[in-house]
Each structure stands twice: as C-alpha cells, then as structure tokens.
C-alpha angles and dihedrals in degrees: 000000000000128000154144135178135262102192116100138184118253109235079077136034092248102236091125100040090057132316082099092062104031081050092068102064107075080042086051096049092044085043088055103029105084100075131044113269129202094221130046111245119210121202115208131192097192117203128205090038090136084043093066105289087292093155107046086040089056099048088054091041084058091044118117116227093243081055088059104039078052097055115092103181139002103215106187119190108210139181090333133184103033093114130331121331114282129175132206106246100183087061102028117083120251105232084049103050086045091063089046094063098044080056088051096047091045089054096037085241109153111234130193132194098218112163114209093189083140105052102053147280133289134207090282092083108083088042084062095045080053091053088251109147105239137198116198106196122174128128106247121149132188086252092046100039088088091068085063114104090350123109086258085076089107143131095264091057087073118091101207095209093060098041088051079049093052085041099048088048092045094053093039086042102047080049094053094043084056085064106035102047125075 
C-alpha cells in the first residue's frame, strides 16, 4: 500500500505537507502498471492527516483482518522535494528501509535517515499500531522543517530535481519490492 495525505492546514497552500506526496500516486500507478506484478498495489490519498491521522485511522480501523494479514508494507510519501530524499528510520521498518537504500545506491540517488519524532506523526502510525511494517520516506531536514504548516508551504519551496529524485526511488522501489516480498 502506498499512500500520502491531501489535506493541509491553512496558515500554507499544502504543496509541501502533502500534495507532493498525495500527487505521486497516480504518477506511481502509471509508473507500475505496465508490467504484471505478483502483489496488488493500492494507492491511497488519506484525509484528515493534519486532523490527527483520522483518515488513515479510520481505513485500517475498517480493515478486515484478512486485509491486514494481506498487507505486506505501508509506504507513505511525505513532504517531499524540499531537499534529497530522507526516510524516518525510527518509524520506518528495518528490512524495508534496507531495501530502500539498496534501491538508492543502485540509482545514485542520495538517501538520509532523518528521524522527525519531534515534529509529529504521519499516517504510518496507525499501520504500525496494525502490525503493518511502514516506511516513512519524505525529505525534511532540522533547517526545512519551518516551511511546514506556515504560509512559506508553496510551490517555490520545491526544489524539482529532488522531488524527480523522490519520485524515481519510490517507482523503482514499489517494483523491487514486487520481487523481493513474499
């Protein structure tokens, strides 16, 4: 499963947290879709994120447990573009953030762990809660984490190469976890 939220706060315009990452998607599905795949991959644009992860509380909530025994991985695309791609590895599962960053060494594509524990929580949350393993990848950084939820979360505070970059690791990433995952 793949997702990330389009809901914003108001004090910004939200292309930061999280249009960038609620835009890949559709980009995403076009990106994997061309070839057969041995898992389903479900793309998910969660409301309510900057409400307290109601949306995305809510979707596992109404999850059977068949669902969730079914789900291999919660990739969530957040806040992307502001700088090179980083990925919470306090949140994120091992084995996937491993794989991440063989995917990220293979492309040249140059990958962080930056852990945002303090500056709030993202819709992997209630995955984890589920016993889903999560990956939490976005690309904010102690001196780019004041354009969040501030009228400066606009479309110049994206920098185009980084977020192609995001978008580049996350395609290549979503196919090799296809093969890789049982």
């Amino acid at each position: 499963m793949i997702g990330g939220h389009f809901d914003f706060v108001e004090a910004g315009k939200g292309i930061v947290d999280d249009w960038s990452g609620a835009s890949l998607l559709a980009s995403l599905y076009q990106a994997l879709k061309s070839r057969p795949r041995r898992h389903t991959f479900v793309f998910v644009a969660f409301a309510a994120e900057e409400r307290g992860l109601v949306g995305s509380s809510r979707y596992v909530r109404d999850m059977t447990p068949e669902q969730k025994a079914l789900t291999r991985a919660f990739v969530n695309l957040e806040c992307l573009g502001l700088t090179t791609v980083k990925v919470w590895t306090r949140r994120s599962t091992p084995a996937l953030v491993m794989r991440l960053s063989e995917v990220a060494r293979a492309l040249d594509i140059p990958l962080q762990g930056v852990n945002v524990d303090r500056v709030g929580d993202d819709d992997t949350h209630p995955f984890l809660s589920a016993h889903i393993p999560v990956i939490s990848i976005h690309s904010v950084t102690q001196e780019t984490f004041p354009i969040l939820h501030t009228a400066r979360d606009r479309m110049d505070a994206i920098h185009f190469d980084d977020y192609y970059a995001a978008y580049k690791l996350a395609a290549y990433y979503l196919a090799y976890l296809d093969v890789k995952t049982e």
